[in-house]
C-alpha positions as CSV (number, residue, x, y, z in Angstrom):
1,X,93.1,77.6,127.7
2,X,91.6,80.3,125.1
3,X,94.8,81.4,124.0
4,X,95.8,78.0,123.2
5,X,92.3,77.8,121.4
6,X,92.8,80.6,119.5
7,X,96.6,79.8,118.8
8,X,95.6,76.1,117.5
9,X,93.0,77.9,115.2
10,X,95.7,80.0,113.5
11,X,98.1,77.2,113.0
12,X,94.9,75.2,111.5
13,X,93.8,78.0,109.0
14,X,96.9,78.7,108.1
15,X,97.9,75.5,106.8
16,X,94.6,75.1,105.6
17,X,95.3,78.2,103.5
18,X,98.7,77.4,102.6
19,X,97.8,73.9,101.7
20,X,94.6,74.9,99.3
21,X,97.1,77.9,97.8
22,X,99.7,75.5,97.0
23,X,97.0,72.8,95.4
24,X,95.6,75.7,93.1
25,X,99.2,76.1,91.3
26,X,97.6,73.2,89.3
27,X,95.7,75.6,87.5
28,X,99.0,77.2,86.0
29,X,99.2,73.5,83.7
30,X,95.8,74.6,81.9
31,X,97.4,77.1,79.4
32,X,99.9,74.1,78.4
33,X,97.1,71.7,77.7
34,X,97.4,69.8,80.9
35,X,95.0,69.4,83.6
36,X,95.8,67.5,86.6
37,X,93.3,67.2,88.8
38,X,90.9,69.7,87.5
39,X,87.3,69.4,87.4
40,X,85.8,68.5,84.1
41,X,83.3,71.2,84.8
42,X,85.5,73.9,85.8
43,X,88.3,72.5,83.0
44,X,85.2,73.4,80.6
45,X,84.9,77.1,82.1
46,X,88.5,77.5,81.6
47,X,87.6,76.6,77.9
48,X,86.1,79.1,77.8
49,X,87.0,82.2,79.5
50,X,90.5,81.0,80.1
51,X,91.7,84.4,80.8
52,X,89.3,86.0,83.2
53,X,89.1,82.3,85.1
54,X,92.8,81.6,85.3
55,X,93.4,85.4,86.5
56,X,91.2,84.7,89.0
57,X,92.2,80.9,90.0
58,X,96.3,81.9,90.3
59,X,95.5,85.4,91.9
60,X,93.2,84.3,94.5
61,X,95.7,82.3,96.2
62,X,98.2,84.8,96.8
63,X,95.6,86.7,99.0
64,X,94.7,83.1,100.7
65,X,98.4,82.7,101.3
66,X,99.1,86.3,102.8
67,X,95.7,86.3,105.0
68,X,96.4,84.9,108.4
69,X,99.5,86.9,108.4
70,X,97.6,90.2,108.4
71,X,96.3,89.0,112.0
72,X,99.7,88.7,114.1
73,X,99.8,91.1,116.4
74,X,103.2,90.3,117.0
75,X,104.3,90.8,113.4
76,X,102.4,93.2,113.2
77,X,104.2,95.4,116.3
78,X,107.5,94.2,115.3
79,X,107.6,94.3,111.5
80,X,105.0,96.9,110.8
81,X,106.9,97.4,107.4
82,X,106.3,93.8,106.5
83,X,103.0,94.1,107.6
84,X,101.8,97.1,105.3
85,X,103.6,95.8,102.4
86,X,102.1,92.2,102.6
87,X,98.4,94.0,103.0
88,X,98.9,96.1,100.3
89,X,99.5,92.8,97.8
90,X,96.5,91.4,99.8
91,X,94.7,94.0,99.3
92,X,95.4,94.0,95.3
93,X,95.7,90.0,95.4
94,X,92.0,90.4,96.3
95,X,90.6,93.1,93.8
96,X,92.4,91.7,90.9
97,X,91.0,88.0,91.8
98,X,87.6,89.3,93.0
99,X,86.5,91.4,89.8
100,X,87.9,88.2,87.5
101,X,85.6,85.9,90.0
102,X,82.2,88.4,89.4
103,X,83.4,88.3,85.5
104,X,82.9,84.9,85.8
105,X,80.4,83.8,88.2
106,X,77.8,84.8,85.4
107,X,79.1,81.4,83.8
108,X,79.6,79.3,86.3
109,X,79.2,75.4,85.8
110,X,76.3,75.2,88.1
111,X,74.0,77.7,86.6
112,X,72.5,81.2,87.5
113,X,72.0,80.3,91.2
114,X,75.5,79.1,91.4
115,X,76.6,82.1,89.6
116,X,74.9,84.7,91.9
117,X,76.1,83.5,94.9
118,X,79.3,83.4,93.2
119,X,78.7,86.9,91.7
120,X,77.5,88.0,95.4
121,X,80.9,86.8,97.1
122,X,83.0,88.7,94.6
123,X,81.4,92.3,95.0
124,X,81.0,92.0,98.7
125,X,84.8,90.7,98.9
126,X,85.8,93.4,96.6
127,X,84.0,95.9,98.8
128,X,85.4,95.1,102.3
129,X,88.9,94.6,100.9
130,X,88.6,98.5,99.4
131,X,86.8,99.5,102.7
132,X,89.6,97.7,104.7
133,X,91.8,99.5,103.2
134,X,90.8,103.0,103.4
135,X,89.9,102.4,106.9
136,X,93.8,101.8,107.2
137,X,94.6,105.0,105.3
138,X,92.2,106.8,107.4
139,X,93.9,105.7,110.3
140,X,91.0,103.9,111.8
141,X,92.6,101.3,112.7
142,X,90.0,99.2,114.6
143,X,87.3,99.5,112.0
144,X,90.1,98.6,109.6
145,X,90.8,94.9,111.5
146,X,87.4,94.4,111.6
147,X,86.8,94.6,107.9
148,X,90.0,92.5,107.4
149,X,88.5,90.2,109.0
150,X,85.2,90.0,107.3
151,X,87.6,90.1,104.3
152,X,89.4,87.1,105.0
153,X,86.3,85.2,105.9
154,X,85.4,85.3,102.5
155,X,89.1,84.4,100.8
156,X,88.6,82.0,103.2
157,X,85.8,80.7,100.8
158,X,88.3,78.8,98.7
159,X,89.3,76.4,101.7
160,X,85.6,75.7,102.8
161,X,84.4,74.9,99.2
162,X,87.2,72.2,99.2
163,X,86.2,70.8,102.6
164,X,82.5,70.9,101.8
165,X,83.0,69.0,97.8
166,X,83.5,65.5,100.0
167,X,80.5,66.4,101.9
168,X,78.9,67.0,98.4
169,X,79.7,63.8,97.3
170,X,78.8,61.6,100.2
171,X,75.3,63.3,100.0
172,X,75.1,61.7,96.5
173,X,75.8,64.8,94.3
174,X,77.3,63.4,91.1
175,X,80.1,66.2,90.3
176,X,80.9,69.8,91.3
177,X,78.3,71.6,89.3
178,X,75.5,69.6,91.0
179,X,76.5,70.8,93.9
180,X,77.6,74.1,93.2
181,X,74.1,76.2,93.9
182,X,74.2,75.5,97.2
183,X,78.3,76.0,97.6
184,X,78.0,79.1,96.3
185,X,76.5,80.3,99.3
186,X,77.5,77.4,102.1
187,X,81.3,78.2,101.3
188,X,81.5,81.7,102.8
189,X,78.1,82.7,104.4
190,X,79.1,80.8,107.6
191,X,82.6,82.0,107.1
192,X,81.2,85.5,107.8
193,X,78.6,84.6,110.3
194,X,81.4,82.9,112.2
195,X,83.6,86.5,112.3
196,X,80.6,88.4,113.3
197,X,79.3,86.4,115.9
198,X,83.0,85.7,117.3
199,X,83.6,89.8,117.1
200,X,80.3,90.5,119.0
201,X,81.4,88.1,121.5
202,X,84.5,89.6,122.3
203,X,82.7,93.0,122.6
204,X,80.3,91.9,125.1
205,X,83.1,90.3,126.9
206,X,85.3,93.8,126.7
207,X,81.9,95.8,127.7
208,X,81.7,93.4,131.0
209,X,85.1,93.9,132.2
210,X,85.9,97.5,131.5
211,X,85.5,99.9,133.9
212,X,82.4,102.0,134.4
């Protein structure tokens, strides 16, 4: 029954992730003068800082695309190849879209809470990608999933920004900006609650049945 659980949840964020990825193409119509779908709000950062946004709005979803194959054991054992070459663009996918975000949460549509929570996500997504990483080239292997995991927790920010906007909405907020302060924080705090609460859970669980 838990493996099924756990299978279920990879299909879901997976498709989640693809889905969100493929959606954010949009953004590739703003240096053409179209915007379909876009946010008058975010369309007005784009305005603005059109190369430091749209670096960050096409880059980011490579990383969301790549994510939940970093966690296949599977692929992993049989395509280790695959599996180091995929992490590597994640692992760039995520710097490059992480130090456009911080450059520019500072002008986020919602204002300076919006844009420190913002600001906050980037630099601690940035860091645990770059930790990740080194923990890989160290050969630490387990420290390494661990951090990939907290790192995909918060790439994982863009899919539970765009589940929480109709939440947003039906709680009377107006547009995005209005309810941007409190998404800056509500779209991957949880995210990374979730992975460290599930992670000490399977500790305890691996404490209780090994051997003494």
């Amino acid at each position: 029954m838990g493996q099924r659980v756990s299978r279920f949840g990879m299909v879901a964020m997976a498709v989640l992730a693809a889905g969100v990825a493929l959606y954010s193409l949009r953004f590739a119509a703003a240096p053409f003068g179209a915007w379909p779908g876009i946010d008058p709000d975010i369309r007005s950062v784009i305005e603005r800082f059109p190369v430091r946004a749209l670096i960050h709005m096409l880059v980011a979803p490579a990383a969301l695309l790549l994510g939940p194959f970093q966690f296949l054991p599977g692929l992993r054992g049989r395509y280790p190849r695959f599996h180091r070459a995929s992490g590597r663009i994640y692992v760039i996918a995520c710097i490059i879209a992480g130090s456009s975000g911080l450059a520019t949460a500072f002008h986020a549509s919602g204002g300076p809470v919006a844009g420190f929570g913002f600001g906050l996500l980037a630099m601690l997504w940035v860091g645990a990608t770059l930790a990740a990483w080194r923990a890989a080239v160290q050969r630490r292997f387990a420290l390494h999933r661990l951090l990939m995991r907290f790192s995909y927790a918060m790439t994982f920010a863009a899919v539970t920004l765009r589940l929480q906007i109709p939440v947003g909405f039906a709680l009377g907020y107006e547009s995005y900006a209005a309810m941007s302060p409190w998404l800056a924080y509500t779209s991957w705090i949880p995210n990374v609650v979730a992975v460290a609460i599930c992670t000490a859970a399977a500790q305890q669980r691996w404490t209780s049945v090994a051997p003494a």
